[in-house]
C-alpha positions, -999 to 999 in steps of 0.1 A, spaced: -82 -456 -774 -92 -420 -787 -124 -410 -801 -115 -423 -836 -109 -459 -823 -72 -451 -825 -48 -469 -798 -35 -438 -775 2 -440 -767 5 -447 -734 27 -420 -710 41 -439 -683 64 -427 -656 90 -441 -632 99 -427 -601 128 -433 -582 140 -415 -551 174 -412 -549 193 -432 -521 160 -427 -501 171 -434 -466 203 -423 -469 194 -389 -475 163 -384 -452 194 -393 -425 216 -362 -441 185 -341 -448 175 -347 -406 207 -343 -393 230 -323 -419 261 -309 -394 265 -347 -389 260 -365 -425 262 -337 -453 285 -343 -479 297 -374 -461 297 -408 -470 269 -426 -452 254 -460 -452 220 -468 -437 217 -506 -422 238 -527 -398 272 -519 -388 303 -544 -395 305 -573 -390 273 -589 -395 253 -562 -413 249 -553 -443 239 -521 -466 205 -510 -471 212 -478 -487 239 -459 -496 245 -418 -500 254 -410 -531 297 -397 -514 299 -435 -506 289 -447 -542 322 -437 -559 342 -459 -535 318 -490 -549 297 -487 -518 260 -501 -529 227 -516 -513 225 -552 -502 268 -553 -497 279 -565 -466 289 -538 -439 324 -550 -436 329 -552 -471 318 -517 -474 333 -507 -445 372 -515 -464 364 -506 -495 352 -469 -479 374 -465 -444 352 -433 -439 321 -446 -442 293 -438 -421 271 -463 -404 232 -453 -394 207 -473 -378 176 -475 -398 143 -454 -391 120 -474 -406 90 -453 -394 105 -425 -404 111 -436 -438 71 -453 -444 60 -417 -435 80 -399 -462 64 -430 -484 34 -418 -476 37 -383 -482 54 -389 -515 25 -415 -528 2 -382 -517 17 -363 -541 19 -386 -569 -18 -397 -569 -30 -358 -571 -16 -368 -606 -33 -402 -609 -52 -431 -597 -26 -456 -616 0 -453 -591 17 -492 -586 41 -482 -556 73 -505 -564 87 -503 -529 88 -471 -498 107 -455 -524 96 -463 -566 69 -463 -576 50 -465 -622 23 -443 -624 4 -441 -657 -4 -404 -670 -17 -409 -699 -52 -392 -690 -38 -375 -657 -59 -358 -635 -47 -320 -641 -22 -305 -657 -14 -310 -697 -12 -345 -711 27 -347 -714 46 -374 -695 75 -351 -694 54 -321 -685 40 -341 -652 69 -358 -646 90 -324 -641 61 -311 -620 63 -345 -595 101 -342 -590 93 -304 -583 68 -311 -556 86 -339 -540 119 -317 -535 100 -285 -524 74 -305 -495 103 -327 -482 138 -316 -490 145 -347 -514 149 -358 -547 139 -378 -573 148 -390 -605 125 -399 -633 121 -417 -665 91 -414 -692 84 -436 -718 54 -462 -735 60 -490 -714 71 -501 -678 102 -515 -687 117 -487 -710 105 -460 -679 124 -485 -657 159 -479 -674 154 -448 -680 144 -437 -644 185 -450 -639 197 -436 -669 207 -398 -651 207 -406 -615 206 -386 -586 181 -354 -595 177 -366 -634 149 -364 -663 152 -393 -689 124 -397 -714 124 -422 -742 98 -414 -768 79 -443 -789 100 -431 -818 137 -437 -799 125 -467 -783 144 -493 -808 176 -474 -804 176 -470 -771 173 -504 -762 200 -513 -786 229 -502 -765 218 -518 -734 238 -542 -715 221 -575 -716 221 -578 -681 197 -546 -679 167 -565 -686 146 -572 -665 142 -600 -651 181 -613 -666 198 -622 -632 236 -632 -635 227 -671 -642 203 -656 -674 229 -629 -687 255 -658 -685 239 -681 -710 224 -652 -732 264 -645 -737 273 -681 -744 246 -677 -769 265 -646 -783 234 -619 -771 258 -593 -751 236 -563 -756 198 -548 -766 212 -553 -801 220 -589 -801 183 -598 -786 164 -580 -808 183 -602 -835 177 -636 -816 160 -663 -827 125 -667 -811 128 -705 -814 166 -701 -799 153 -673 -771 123 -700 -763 146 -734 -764 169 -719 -741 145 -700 -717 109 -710 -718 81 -686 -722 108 -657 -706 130 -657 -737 94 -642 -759 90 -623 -734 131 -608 -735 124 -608 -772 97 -583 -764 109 -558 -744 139 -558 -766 117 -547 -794 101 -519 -771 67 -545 -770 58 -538 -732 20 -536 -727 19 -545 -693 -9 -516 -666 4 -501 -641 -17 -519 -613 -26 -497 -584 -41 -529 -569 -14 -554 -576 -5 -577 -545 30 -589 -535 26 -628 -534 63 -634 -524 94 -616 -520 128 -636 -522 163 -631 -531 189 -658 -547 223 -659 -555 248 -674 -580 275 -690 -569 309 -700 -580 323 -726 -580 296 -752 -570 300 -766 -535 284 -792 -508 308 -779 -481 279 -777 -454 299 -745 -438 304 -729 -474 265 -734 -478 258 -717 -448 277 -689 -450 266 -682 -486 228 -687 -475 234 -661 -446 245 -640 -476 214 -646 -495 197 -638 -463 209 -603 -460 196 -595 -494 163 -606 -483 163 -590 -452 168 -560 -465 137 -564 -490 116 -569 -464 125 -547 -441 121 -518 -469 85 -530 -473 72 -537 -440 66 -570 -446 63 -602 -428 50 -639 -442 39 -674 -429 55 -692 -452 96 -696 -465 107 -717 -490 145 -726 -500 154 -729 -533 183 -748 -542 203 -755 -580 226 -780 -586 259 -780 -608 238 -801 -630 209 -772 -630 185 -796 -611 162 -772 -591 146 -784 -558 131 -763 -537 119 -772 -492 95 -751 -474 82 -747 -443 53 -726 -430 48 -712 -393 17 -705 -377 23 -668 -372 34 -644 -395 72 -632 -389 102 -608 -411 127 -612 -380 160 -617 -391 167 -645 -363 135 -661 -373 144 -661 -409 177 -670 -405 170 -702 -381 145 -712 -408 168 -710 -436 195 -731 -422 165 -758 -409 158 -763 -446 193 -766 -458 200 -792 -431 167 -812 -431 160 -838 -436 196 -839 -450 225 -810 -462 226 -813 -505 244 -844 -518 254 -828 -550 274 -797 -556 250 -765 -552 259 -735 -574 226 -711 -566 208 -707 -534 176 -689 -529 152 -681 -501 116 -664 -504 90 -653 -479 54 -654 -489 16 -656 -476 28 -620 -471 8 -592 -450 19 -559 -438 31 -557 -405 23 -539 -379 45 -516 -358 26 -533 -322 41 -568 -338 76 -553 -353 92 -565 -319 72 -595 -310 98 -620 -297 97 -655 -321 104 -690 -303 120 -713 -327 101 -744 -316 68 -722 -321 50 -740 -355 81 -758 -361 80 -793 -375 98 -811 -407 98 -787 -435 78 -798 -464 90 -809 -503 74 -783 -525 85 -809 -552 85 -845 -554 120 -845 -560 130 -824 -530 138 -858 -514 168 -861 -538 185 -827 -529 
């Protein structure tokens, strides 16, 4: 609030660099990867896509696709081996610059990050103003860029941030808030996955428009406390800080499937698929966890979920991936059809680069994995 007691609009800012470790690779070694199409992560057959250069994009080349499926849809695609050091050190140096302009800086991932300039620490009070300066520095101290988006709320600098990617400037004032959101795809809210966006359009909501008409008691029947909180972003209603402190309890990734299957070979390959996703998640954030849970729906939309926690910390894909398939087959496969799977690593803490390459024994803290439901016993 101002002086008078008055609530102060708040200027909040997105940052997003663009295909981050795909173009610290061209930037470090142009003669080989400028103007190319290059994809960062494991080659074909078993890898998959952890970012993707902006020449690939246009061939439908994106993050988290598997290599060989990127690898037909673009024949001249370029595979490189992740630098993760390399990449946590340009982190660094961009999280420098953007808390000369802030402490409210809630780093998203190595590369995203909310800062909150409503008071910043120098230069004018103007979202835009600071937000231009950021991209400015960033591309002058190391050769990238970024792209930006400025609005009242999290959400709104979210979209916006995506709205003119690569090198781009979005701002949504207070004012253009309503509009904007009208002409959003449904699916571009957060926290809609494919399963959400599916029933929003059986209930008719296709867009930004159609939610901000919905019925609160239909929005809440349907989906719990999320729908009031869909209802509310809709309506530009997004009061939620930018935390500078906030800690990452889990990280996870799930996927839709269809159709529904209990084909144990089908459920293992569309886990390993899940796996990828999460994979890559953790490997951008350096992090590793004790515990990893499976999460598993059934045709009939019966959640269960199985979990298992080790008595060392680990984010190796061999770990992760023996783990997974433990909890899908024990202490039986699923008996019903399954139509989403999901997998989740948490009791997280950064790892270290002395442990990055410790070797994992599978029999090491391995027993039974435990229900994390009552039902689990059912699946």
């Amino acid at each position: 609030m101002d002086e008078t007691g008055a609530q102060t609009t708040r200027r909040i800012i997105h940052v997003d660099m663009d295909a981050f470790y795909a173009s610290i690779e061209q930037r470090d070694d142009p003669q080989a990867f400028a103007d190319r199409p290059v994809a960062v992560g494991g080659s074909p057959p078993r890898g998959v896509v952890m970012s993707a250069s902006y020449e690939a994009r246009p061939d439908g080349v994106t993050s988290a696709m598997p290599a060989a499926e990127a690898k037909r849809t673009c024949p001249d695609l370029v595979f490189v081996s992740p630098r993760m050091q390399v990449y946590k050190e340009e982190g660094r140096r961009i999280r420098s610059i953007l808390r000369e302009y802030t402490d409210l800086v809630e780093p998203v991932s190595l590369d995203e990050a909310y800062l909150d300039v409503t008071e910043p620490k120098k230069g004018p009070p103007s979202g835009t103003l600071v937000a231009r300066e950021i991209r400015r520095r960033i591309r002058e101290e190391t050769g990238l860029t970024a792209s930006a988006g400025v609005s009242s709320g999290k959400f709104l600098a979210k979209v916006a941030s995506d709205y003119d990617k690569p090198d781009g400037l979005t701002v949504v004032p207070p004012s253009e808030a309503k509009a904007f959101l009208r002409g959003l795809p449904i699916d571009t809210f957060h926290g809609v996955g494919p399963a959400t966006a599916q029933t929003m359009r059986s209930l008719g909501i296709e867009d930004g428009a159609d939610l901000q008409q919905a019925d609160r008691h239909l929005l809440h029947r349907h989906f719990g406390g999320r729908g009031l909180f869909f209802h509310r972003m809709a309506h530009g209603n997004d009061r939620r800080p930018v935390n500078p402190n906030r800690e990452r309890k889990s990280i996870g990734a799930e996927k839709t499937f269809t159709p529904a299957t209990q084909d144990l070979e089908a459920l293992i390959d569309r886990l390993d698929r899940v796996l990828e996703r999460l994979l890559q998640r953790v490997t951008e954030r350096t992090l590793e966890g004790r515990e990893v849970t499976l999460k598993i729906k059934h045709a009939d939309f019966s959640v269960h979920t199985r979990q298992h926690t080790l008595s060392h910390p680990t984010g190796q894909p061999d770990a992760l991936r023996h783990l997974g398939r433990h909890l899908l087959t024990t202490p039986h496969p699923p008996r019903e059809p399954v139509r989403l799977l999901g997998l989740s690593l948490s009791r997280l803490t950064e790892r270290a680069e002395a442990t990055a390459t410790q070797l994992w024994l599978p029999f090491e803290g391995f027993s039974n994995p435990t229900p994390a439901s009552s039902r689990s016993d059912s699946v």
